[in-house]
C-alpha positions in Angstrom: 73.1 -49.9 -120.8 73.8 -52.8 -118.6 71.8 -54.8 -116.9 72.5 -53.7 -113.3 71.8 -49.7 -114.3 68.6 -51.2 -115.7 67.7 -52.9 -112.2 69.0 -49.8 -110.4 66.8 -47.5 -112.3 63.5 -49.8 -112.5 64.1 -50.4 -108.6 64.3 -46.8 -107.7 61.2 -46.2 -110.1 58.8 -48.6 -108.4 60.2 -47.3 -105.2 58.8 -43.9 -106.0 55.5 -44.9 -106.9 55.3 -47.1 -103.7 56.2 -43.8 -102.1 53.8 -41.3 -103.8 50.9 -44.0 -103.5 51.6 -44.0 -100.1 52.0 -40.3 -99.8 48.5 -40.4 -101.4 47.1 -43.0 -99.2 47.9 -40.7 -95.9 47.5 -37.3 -97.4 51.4 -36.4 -96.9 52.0 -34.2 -99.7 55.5 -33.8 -98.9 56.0 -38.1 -99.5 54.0 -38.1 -102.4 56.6 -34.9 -104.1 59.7 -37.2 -102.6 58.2 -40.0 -104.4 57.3 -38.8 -107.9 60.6 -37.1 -107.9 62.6 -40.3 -107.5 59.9 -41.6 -110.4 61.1 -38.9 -112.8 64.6 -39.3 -111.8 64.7 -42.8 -112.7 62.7 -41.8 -116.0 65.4 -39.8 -116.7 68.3 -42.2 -115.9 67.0 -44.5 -117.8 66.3 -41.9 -120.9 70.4 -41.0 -120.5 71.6 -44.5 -120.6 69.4 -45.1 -123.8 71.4 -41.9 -125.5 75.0 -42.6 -124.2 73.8 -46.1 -126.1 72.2 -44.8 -129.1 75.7 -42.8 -129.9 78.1 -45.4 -128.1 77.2 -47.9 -131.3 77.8 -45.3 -134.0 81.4 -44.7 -132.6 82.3 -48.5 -133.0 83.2 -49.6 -136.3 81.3 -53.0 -137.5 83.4 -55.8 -138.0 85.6 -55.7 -135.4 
């Protein structure tokens, strides 16, 4: 995973909880859904990245 996905994915995360605490802060349901979604999509991101890694080294042979 490189370091810009990480960034990408970490920004978008903190940007949802900013978002569903301020959803929380002025009772709008709708913001607080809009923001935990974006949180759970960057969860996921992220969790994808670390798979398509996980595999990506067992296709490369060592010493090369």
């Amino acid at each position: 995973m490189g370091v810009g996905d990480k960034a990408r994915n970490k920004m978008q995360q903190i940007q949802g909880r900013m978002r569903a605490t301020t959803g929380s802060a002025i009772n709008d349901p709708g913001m607080r859904a809009r923001g935990r979604g974006d949180e759970r999509m960057a969860h996921l991101k992220g969790a994808g990245e670390k798979l398509k890694d996980a595999f990506r080294s067992r296709r490369r042979p060592r010493g090369y």
